[in-house]
GURO-732551 format. One record per residue (C-alpha): residue in three letters; x negated, y negated, z negated. Coordinates in steps of 0.05 Angstrom, whole numbers, plus 5000, padded with zeros to 4 digits. Example, Ala and Ser with C-alpha at 12.3 -4.5 7.8 and 13.67 -1.06 7.14 Angstrom:
BEGIN
R_rest_u_v_w
R_ALA_4754_5090_4844 $
R_SER_4727_5021_4857 $
This chain:
BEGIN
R_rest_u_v_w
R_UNK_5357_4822_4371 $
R_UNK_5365_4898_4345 $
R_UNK_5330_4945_4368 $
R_UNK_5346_5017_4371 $
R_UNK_5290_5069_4353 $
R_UNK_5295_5140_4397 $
R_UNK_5243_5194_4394 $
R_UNK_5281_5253_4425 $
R_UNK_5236_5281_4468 $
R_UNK_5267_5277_4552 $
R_UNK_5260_5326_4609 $
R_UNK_5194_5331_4629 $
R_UNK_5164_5300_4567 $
R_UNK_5172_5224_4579 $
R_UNK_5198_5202_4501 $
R_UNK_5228_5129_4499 $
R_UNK_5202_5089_4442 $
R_UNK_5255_5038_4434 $
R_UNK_5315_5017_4470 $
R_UNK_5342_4944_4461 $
R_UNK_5392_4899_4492 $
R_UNK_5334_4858_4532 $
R_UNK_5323_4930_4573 $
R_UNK_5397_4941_4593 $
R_UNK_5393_4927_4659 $
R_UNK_5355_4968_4701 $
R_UNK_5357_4906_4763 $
R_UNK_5314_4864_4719 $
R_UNK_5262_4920_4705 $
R_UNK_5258_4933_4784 $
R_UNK_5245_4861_4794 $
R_UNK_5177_4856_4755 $
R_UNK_5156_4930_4776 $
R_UNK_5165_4884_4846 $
R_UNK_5130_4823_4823 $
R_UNK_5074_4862_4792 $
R_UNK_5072_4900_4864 $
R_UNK_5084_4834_4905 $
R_UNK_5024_4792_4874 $
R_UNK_4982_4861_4885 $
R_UNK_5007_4877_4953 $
R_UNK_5000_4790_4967 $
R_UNK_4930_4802_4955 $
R_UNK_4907_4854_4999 $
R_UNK_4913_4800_5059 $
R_UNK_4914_4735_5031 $
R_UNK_4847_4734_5034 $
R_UNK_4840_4739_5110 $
R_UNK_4855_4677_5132 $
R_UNK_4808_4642_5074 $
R_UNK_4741_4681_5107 $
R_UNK_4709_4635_5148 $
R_UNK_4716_4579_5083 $
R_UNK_4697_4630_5033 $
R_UNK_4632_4642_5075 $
R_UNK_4623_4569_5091 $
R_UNK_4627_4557_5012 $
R_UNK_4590_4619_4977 $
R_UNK_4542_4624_5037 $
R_UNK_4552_4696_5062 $
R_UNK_4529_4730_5119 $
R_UNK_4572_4748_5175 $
R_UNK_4555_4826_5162 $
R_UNK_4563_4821_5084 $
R_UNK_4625_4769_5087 $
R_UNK_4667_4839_5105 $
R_UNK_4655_4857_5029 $
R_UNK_4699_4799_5004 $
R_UNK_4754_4855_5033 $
R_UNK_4729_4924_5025 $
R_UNK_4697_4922_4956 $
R_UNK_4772_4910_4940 $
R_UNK_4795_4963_4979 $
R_UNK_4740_5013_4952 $
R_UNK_4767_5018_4877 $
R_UNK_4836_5012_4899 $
R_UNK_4840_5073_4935 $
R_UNK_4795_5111_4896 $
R_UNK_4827_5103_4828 $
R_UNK_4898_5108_4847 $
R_UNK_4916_5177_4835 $
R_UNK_4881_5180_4758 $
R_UNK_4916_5116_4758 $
R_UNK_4978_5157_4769 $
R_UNK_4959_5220_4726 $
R_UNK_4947_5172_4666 $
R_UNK_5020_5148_4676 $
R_UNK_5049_5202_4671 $
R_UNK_5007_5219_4605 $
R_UNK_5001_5167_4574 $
R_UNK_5070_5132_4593 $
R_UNK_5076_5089_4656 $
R_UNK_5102_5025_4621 $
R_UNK_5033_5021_4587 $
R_UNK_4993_5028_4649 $
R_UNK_5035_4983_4688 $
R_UNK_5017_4924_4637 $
R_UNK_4942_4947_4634 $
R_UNK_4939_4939_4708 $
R_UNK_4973_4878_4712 $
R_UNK_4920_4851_4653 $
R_UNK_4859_4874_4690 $
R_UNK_4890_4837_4759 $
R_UNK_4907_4780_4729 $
R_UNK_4842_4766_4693 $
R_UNK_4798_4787_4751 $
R_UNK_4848_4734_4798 $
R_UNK_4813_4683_4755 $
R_UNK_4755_4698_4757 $
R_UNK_4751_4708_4834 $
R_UNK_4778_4636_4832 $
R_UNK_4714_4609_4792 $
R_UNK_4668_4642_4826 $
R_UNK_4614_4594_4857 $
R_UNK_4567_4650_4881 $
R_UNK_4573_4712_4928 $
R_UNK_4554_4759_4879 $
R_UNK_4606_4732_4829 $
R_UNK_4663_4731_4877 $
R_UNK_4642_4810_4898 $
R_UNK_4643_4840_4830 $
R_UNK_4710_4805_4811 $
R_UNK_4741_4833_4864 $
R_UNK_4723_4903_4852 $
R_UNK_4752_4895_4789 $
R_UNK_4805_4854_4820 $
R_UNK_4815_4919_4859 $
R_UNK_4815_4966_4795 $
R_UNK_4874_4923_4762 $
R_UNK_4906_4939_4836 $
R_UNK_4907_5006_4833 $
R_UNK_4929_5017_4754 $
R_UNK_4985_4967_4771 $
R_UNK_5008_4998_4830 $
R_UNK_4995_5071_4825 $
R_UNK_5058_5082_4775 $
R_UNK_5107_5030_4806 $
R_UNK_5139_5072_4850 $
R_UNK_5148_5132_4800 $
R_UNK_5178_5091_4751 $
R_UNK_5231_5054_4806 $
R_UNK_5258_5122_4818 $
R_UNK_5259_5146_4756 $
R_UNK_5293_5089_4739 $
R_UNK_5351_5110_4782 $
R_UNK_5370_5168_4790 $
R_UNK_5433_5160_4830 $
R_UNK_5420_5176_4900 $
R_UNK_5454_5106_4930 $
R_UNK_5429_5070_4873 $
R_UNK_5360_5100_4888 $
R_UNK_5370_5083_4956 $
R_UNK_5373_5006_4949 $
R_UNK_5322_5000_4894 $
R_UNK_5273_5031_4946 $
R_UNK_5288_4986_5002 $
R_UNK_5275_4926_4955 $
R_UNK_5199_4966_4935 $
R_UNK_5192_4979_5012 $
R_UNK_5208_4910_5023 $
R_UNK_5163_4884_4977 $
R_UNK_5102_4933_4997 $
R_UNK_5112_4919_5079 $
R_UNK_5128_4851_5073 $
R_UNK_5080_4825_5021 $
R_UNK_5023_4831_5073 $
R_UNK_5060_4779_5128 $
R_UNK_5077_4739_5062 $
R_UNK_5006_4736_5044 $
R_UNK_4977_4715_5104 $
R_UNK_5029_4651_5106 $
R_UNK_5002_4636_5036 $
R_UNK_4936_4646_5049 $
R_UNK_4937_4599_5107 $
R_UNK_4972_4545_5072 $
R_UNK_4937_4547_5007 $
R_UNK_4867_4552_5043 $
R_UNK_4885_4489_5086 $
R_UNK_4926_4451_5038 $
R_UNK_4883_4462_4970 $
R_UNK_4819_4507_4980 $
R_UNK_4807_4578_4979 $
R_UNK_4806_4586_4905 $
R_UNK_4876_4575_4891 $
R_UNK_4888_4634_4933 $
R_UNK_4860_4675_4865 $
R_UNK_4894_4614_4812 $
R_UNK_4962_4632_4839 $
R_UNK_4963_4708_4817 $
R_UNK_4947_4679_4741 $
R_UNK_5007_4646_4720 $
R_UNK_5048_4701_4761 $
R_UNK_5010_4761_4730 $
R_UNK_5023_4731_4659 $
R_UNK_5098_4715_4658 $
R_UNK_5107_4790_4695 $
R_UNK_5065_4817_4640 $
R_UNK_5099_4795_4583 $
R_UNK_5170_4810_4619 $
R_UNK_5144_4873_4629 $
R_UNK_5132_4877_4558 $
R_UNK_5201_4858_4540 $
R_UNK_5246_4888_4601 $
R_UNK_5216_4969_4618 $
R_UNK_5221_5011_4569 $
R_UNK_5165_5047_4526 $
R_UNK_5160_5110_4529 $
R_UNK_5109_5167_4507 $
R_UNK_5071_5210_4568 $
R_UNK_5065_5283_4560 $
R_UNK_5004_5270_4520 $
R_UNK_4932_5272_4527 $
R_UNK_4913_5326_4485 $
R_UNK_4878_5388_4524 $
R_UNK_4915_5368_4589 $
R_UNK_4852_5316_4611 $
R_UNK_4830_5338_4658 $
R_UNK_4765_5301_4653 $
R_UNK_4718_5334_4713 $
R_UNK_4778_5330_4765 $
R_UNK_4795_5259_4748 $
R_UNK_4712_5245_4758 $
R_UNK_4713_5293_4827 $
R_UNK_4781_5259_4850 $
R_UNK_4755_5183_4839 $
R_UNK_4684_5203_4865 $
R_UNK_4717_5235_4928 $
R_UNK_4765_5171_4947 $
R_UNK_4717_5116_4932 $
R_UNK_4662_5155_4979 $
R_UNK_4721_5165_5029 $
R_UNK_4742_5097_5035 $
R_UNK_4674_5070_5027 $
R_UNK_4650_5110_5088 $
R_UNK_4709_5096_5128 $
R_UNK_4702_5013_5125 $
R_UNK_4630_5018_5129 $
R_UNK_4636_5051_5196 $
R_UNK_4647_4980_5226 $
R_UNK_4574_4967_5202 $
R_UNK_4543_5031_5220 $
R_UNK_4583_5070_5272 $
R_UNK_4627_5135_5268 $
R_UNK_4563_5179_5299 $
R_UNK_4506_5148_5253 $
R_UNK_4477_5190_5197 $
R_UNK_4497_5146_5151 $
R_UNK_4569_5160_5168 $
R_UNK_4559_5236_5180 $
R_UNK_4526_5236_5117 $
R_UNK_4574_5204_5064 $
R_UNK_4625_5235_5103 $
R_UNK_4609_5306_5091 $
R_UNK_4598_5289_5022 $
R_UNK_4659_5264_5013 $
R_UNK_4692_5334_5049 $
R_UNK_4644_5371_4998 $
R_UNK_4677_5333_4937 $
R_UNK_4751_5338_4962 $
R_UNK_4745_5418_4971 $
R_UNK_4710_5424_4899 $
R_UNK_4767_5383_4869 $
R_UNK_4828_5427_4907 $
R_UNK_4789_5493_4889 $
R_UNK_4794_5460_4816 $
R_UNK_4859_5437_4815 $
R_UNK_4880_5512_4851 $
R_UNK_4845_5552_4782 $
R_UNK_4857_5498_4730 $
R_UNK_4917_5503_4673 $
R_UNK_4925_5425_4663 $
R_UNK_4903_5405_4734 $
R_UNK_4901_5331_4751 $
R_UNK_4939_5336_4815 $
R_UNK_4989_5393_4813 $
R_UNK_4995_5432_4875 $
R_UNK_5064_5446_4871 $
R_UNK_5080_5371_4889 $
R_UNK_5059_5395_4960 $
R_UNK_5105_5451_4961 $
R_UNK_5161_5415_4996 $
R_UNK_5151_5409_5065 $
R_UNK_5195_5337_5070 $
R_UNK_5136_5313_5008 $
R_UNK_5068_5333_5044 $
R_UNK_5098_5322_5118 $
R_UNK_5117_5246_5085 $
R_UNK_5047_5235_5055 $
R_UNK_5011_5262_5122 $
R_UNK_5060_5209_5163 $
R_UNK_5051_5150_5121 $
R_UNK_4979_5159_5131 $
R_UNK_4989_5160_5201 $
R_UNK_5044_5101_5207 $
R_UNK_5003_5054_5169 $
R_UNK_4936_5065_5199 $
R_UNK_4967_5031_5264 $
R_UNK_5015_4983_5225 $
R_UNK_4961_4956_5183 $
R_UNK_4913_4954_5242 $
R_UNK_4973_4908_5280 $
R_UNK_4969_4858_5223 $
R_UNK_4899_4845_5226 $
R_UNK_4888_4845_5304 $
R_UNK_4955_4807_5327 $
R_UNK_4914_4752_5276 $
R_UNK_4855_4754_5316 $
R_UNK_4889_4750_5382 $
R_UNK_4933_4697_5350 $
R_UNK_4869_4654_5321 $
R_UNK_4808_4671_5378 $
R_UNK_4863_4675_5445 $
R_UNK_4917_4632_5432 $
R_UNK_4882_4576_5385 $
R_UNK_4931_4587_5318 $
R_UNK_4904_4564_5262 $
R_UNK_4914_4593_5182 $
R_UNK_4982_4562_5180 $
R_UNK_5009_4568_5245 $
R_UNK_4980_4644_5243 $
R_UNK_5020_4661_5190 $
R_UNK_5087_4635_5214 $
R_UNK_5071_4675_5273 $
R_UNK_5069_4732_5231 $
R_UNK_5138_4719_5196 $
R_UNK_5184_4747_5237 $
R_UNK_5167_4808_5215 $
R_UNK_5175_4800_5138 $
R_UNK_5244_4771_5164 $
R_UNK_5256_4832_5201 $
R_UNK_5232_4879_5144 $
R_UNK_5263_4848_5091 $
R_UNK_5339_4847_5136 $
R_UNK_5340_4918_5146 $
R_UNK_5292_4948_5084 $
R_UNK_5350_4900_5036 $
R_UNK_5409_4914_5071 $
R_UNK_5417_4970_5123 $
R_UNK_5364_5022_5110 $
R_UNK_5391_5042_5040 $
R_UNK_5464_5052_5061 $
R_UNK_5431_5092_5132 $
R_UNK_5393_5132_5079 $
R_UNK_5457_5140_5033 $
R_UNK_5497_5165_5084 $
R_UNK_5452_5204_5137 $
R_UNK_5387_5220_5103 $
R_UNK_5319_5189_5103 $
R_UNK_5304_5231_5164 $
R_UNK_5351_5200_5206 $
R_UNK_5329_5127_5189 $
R_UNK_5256_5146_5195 $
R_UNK_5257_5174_5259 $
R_UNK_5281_5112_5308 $
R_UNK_5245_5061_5250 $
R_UNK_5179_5101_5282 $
R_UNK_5202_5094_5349 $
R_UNK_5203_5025_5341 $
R_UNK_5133_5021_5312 $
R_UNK_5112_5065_5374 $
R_UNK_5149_5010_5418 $
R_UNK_5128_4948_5388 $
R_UNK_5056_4962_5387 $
R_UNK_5054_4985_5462 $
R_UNK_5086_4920_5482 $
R_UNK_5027_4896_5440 $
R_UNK_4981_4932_5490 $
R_UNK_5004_4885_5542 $
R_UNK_4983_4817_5518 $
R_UNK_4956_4774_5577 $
R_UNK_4891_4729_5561 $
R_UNK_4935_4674_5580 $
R_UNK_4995_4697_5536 $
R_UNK_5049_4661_5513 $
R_UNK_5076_4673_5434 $
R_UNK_5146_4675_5450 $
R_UNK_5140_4708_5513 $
R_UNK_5085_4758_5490 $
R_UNK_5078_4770_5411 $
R_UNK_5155_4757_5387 $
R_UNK_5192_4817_5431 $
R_UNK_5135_4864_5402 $
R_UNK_5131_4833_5335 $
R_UNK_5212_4849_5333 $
R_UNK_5214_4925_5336 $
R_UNK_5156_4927_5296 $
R_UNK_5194_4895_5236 $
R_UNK_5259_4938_5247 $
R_UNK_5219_4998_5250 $
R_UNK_5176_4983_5194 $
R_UNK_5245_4969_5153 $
R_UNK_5279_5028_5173 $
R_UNK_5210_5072_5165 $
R_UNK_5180_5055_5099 $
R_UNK_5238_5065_5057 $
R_UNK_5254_5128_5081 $
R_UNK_5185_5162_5076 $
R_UNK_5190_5129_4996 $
R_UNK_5251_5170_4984 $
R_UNK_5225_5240_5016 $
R_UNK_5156_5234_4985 $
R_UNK_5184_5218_4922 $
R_UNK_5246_5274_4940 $
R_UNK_5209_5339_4895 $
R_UNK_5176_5299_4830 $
R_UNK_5195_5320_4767 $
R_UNK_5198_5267_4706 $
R_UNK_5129_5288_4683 $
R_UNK_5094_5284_4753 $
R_UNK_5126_5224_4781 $
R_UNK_5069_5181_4766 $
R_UNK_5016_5229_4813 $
R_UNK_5070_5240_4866 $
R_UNK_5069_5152_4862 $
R_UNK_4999_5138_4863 $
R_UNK_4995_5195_4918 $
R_UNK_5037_5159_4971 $
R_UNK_4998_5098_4950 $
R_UNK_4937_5135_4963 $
R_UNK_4959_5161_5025 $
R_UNK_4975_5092_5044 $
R_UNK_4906_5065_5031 $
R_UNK_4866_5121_5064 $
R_UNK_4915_5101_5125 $
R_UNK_4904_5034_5123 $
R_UNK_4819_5044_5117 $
R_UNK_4818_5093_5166 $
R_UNK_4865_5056_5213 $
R_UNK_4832_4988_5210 $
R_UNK_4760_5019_5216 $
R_UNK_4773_5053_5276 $
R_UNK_4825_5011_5315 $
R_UNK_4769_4946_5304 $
R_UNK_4708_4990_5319 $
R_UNK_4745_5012_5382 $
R_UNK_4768_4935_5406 $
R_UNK_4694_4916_5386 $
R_UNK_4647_4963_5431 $
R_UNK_4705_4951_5490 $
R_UNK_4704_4885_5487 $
R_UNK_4629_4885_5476 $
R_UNK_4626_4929_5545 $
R_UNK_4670_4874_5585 $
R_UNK_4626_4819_5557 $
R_UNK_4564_4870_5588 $
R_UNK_4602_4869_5654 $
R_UNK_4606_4785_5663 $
R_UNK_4683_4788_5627 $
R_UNK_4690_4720_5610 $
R_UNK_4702_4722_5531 $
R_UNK_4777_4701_5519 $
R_UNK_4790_4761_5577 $
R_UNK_4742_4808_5531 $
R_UNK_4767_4804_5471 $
R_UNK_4843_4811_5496 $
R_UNK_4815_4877_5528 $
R_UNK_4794_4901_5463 $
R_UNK_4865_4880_5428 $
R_UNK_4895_4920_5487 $
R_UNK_4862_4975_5466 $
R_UNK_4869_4983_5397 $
R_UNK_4947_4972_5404 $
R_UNK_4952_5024_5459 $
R_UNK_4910_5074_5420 $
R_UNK_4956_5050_5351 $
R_UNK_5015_5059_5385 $
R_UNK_4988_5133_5402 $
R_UNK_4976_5146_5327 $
R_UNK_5045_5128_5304 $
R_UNK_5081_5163_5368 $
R_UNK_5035_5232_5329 $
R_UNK_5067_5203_5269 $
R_UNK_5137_5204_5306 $
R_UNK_5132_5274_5335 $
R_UNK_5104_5305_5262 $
R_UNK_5174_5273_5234 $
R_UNK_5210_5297_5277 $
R_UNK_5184_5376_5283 $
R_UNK_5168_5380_5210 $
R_UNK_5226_5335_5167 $
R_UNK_5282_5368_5143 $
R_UNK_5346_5325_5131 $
R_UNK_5365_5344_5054 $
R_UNK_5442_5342_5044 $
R_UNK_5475_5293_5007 $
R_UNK_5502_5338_4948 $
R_UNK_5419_5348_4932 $
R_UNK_5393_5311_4876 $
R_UNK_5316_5314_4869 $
R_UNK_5284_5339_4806 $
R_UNK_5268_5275_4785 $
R_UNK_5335_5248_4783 $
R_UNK_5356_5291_4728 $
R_UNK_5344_5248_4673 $
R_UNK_5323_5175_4671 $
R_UNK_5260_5134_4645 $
R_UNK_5308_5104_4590 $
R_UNK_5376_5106_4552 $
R_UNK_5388_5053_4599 $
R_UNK_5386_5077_4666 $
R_UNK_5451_5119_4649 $
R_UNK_5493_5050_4621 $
């Protein structure tokens, strides 16, 4: 096979390194970006249903067994913008890989582990091969393709693959966890994270970043990873601790301290880490603020409807996660199929805006589950809407937070709306299971029999979730502008590769 050498610099810096016939197609490169994404995204709730046998097994506490979850979630969002930044100077192509390398080998070792302390420290690393993976998948899928219909679809397939994956995951958790044993929840990312490596290795195409050179920015990378791990570390411990305790108060204003040093940084330096400018755009920051918002009551959904699904209606792992499915079914129907011709023709605005009122819908209906509650008559008409919504919404906040990034900060504006997703999700899931903890602990302190109790504190959390997206609906929908369809976004003026113009 020939391969043709190219070293002429592109817009914003990127430089590919060689173009062959194996990277011609531009499909094939967007399908392990998605794998790599999938087995990431897989992850962050596979592990959910396997709990209660990874306690049994390794012997943890029911206050540390939380860990198995947030010491994942911990590096994740902390490292995903430098994750992002490095992409772009270094060349995304070689971060992907590295990311996928680190996963893959902390997967297995998660899967050995026969102690607590093992199984902990894989997954943070587990979680640090997360975030490298994942931080500049996004930024190379659009710069990938730069044709606005084009663009369109290869979005809804990403969206697909980030909203979905979590349903898909707990389906595979259950059945792997019942059928096998908890560790082959960890074995199956090897062989997956190997063969996408090495396609990866053979399919994108290499590039050169901007450079390292004097454009580290070595003290905001340190203040930006310091400030997100603290966050998100404060956040999920407020489950343990409370949202009034010093220790909360505490971290938390340390972490506010951090964040302003690193914008007042960012603000004065010449090579910042984060550019500002990526917030100019009203459609960019209003995006990033929303899918904070959306998710924090979306990701709250999946974990609570489980609950309900396990402790009120008796499901177990397997029969838990087919419950769930109808909403990957959903999500996958309209984030494949309908959402990228919507977005084509009317804007992302005009998709995101019922896709939230959906979300707002679903999860009220939520709020409404009986103690004695039937699945089909109860969960099914919520879990509906939900999935639509979700399919119509995540796609279209991709393609506006993504609208404004140039070739050379692609990668940032990326592992930003990944960021953004994570801090969303933390924040969301901390609060929304605090909340339906103390309320159902308070019904249990009034003589509330305990099926009754805990549906009181499910109730809860889906009514105040559905509030939180509804916020998210009425910021879309005062601060969104619809771009024409003549626009072309800065970073669709030239392409990762040769390629993505053949």
């Amino acid at each position: 096979m020939t391969a043709v050498t190219s070293r002429a610099p592109l817009e914003g810096g990127l430089v590919p390194r060689t173009v062959s016939s194996a990277q011609t197609s531009r499909w094939a490169a967007l399908a392990v970006l998605c794998a790599g994404q999938l087995m990431v995204i897989l992850d962050g709730t596979i592990v959910n249903v396997a709990l209660p046998a990874i306690q049994q097994d390794l012997g943890f506490s029911s206050s540390s067994l939380a860990w198995v979850v947030n010491i994942y979630l911990v590096p994740f969002g902390g490292l995903l913008l430098l994750s992002g930044r490095l992409g772009d100077l270094i060349g995304r192509k070689r971060v992907f890989i590295t990311g996928l390398s680190i996963f893959t080998t902390a997967s297995l070792l998660c899967g050995v582990s026969q102690d607590a302390a093992m199984l902990l420290a894989s997954r943070f690393v587990q979680g640090t091969g997360g975030a490298v993976t994942s931080a500049v998948t996004l930024g190379m899928v659009v710069t990938l393709f730069p044709q606005p219909k084009e663009r369109a679809k290869a979005i809804g397939v990403y969206s697909f693959v980030q909203s979905a994956g979590g349903s898909l995951g707990l389906l595979a958790g259950g059945v792997l966890t019942q059928t096998i044993s908890w560790h082959w929840i960890f074995f199956v990312n090897v062989p997956i994270g190997i063969v996408a490596a090495l396609l990866a290795g053979r399919i994108l195409a290499s590039e050169y970043g901007t450079g390292l050179g004097e454009e580290v920015d070595v003290v905001g990378a340190l203040l930006v990873t310091s400030t997100l791990m603290l966050g998100v570390y404060t956040i999920v411990e407020t489950t343990s601790y409370g949202w009034a305790s010093a220790h909360t108060l505490g971290f938390g204003v340390a972490a506010l301290a951090l964040l302003l040093t690193f914008v007042t940084r960012q603000a004065k330096a010449s090579h910042p880490l984060l550019p500002l400018r990526v917030f100019r755009s009203r459609n960019v920051s209003g995006a990033m603020g929303i899918q904070a918002l959306m998710v924090a009551g979306m990701f709250s959904f999946q974990f609570l409807c489980v609950l309900y699904l396990q402790k009120v209606l008796g499901f177990d792992e397997v029969h838990t996660g087919l419950g769930n499915f109808p909403v990957s079914v959903a999500i996958g129907a309209l984030s494949l199929g309908f959402s990228p011709r919507l977005i084509s023709r009317f804007g992302p605005r005009a998709a995101l805006l019922p896709g939230l009122f959906l979300i707002t819908t679903g999860l009220a209906v939520l709020s409404r589950v009986p103690a004695d509650g039937s699945y089909l008559v109860d969960v099914l008409p919520a879990l509906l809407p939900l999935g639509i919504g979700f399919g119509l919404a995540m796609p279209s906040l991709a393609t506006l937070a993504m609208s404004a990034a140039t070739p050379q900060d692609s990668g940032i504006a990326s592992g930003m709306f990944n960021t953004m997703q994570q801090i969303g999700s933390a924040f969301g899931l901390a609060a929304l299971s605090t909340l339906a903890a103390s309320h159902t602990n308070a019904l249990l302190g009034d003589g509330t029999n305990t099926t009754s109790a805990l549906t009181g504190g499910f109730q809860l959390a889906f009514r105040i979730g559905s509030c939180i997206v509804a916020a998210a609906l009425l910021l879309a929908a005062t601060l969104l502008r619809s771009p024409t369809t003549t626009q072309r976004p800065a970073a669709e003026k030239k392409p990762i590769s040769e390629n993505a113009t053949r």
